[in-house]
Steps between C-alpha positions, in 0.01 A plus 500: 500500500225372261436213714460708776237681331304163417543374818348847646238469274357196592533577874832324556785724721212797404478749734358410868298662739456502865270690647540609851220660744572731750265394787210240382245551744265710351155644540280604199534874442876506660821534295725220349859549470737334296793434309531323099851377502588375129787309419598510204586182264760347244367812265376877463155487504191759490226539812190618341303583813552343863146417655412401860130361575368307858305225452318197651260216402143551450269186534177459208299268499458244170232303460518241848867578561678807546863684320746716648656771263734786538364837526631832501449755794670814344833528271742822426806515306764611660779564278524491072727514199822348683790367364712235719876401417569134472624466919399849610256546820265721519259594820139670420310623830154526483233653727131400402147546681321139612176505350241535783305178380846270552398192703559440840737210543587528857207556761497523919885464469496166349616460085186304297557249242453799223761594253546849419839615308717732329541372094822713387470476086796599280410542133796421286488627141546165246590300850321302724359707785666439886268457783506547886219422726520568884201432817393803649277546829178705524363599825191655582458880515410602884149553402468133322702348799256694733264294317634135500567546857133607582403157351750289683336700826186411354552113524597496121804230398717548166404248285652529172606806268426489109503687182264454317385666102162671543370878480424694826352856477746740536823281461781587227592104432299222336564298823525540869610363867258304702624447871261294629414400850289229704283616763582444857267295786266860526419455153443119411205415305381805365879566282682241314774770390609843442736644238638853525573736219654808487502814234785720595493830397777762577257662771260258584398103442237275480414235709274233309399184660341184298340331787383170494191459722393171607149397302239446808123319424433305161830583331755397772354123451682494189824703596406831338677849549402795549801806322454828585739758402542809796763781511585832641745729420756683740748783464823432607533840755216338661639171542633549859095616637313306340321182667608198303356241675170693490491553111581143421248407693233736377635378142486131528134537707627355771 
């Protein structure tokens, strides 16, 4: 029995976890369902707290190159001060809101090369914690999808999708999703690209574009740019009238 407890300790026949989610296609705002299921080890041991987080990568820049780190889009605990037998099972459900700012990771029905999961964390007292970590799918809301399909209509093409660490007005997070577009044969040679932001809110979002213009006259001899930043905001009850195609357009100057 004492070398079960060592063995425990250091993580060896410890407790494991497996985490297992009710339906993974999600949209920010919406509800995800769950179960913990523990298994317990070679020895008793003591669950301090149980925490679940979703995740994803978040590009910064450094120096001429660039990093990808781990960032956290919300965490709750969902269970604490447990006590698992050595072999016992034990199932925890859990029901918990998707932040509105979650990243898309599946756009005009097609999944994009962007991880977003669920990171199940079991704190052990004097043990090595047990892990789970499980993909999860994020559509857009109706009025964001409204949205990406306007530009596709517009001649737009899905380029790539990012996250990237910066500061927009109005956003919870130190970072944020670019899904950026090329522009179509209507708009060659006055747009090199277009990346689309959004701000979800529980009513209403915003729609921010970082457009980059083509430079015309003295500049475009040496490849220059012209960024602009344009946005508009919408509320979601007036997703279904509202004229898309029209207020990109009016946005990006077009």
């Amino acid at each position: 029995m004492v070398l079960n407890r060592i063995l425990a300790s250091v993580g060896i026949s410890g407790t494991k976890v497996d985490t297992r989610i009710s339906n993974p296609n999600l949209t920010p705002g919406g509800l995800l369902r769950g179960t913990v299921n523990l298994l317990g080890g070679a020895a008793d041991q003591a669950i301090e707290r149980i925490d679940i987080a979703l995740e994803t990568y978040a590009k910064q820049e450094v120096g001429d190159g660039e990093t990808r780190q781990t960032v956290v889009i919300g965490a709750e605990a969902v269970a604490s001060a447990l006590q698992i037998k050595a072999g016992q099972t034990m199932e925890i459900p859990f029901e918990v809101r998707v932040p509105w700012d979650t990243p898309l990771n599946r756009l005009h029905g097609h999944d994009m090369p962007l991880s977003v999961y669920l990171r199940t964390h079991v704190h052990l007292a004097n043990a090595v914690d047990s892990g789970d970590k499980d993909p999860v799918w994020v559509s857009p809301l109706p009025a964001q999808g409204m949205v990406l399909d306007a530009m596709q209509r517009l001649g737009f093409r899905l380029h790539k999708v990012d996250v990237e660490y910066g500061q927009i007005r109005g956003a919870r997070l130190p970072f944020f999703q670019e899904i950026e577009y090329l522009p179509g044969p209507n708009y060659y040679g006055r747009l090199n690209e277009v990346e689309v932001t959004f701000i979800n809110r529980p009513l209403d979002m915003d729609v921010i574009f970082e457009v980059d213009h083509r430079a015309r006259g003295f500049r475009s001899m040496f490849g220059g740019h012209d960024d602009e930043i344009r946005s508009f905001r919408v509320a979601y009850e007036d997703a279904q009238r509202t004229d898309f195609e029209r207020m990109i357009e009016r946005a990006l100057r077009l």
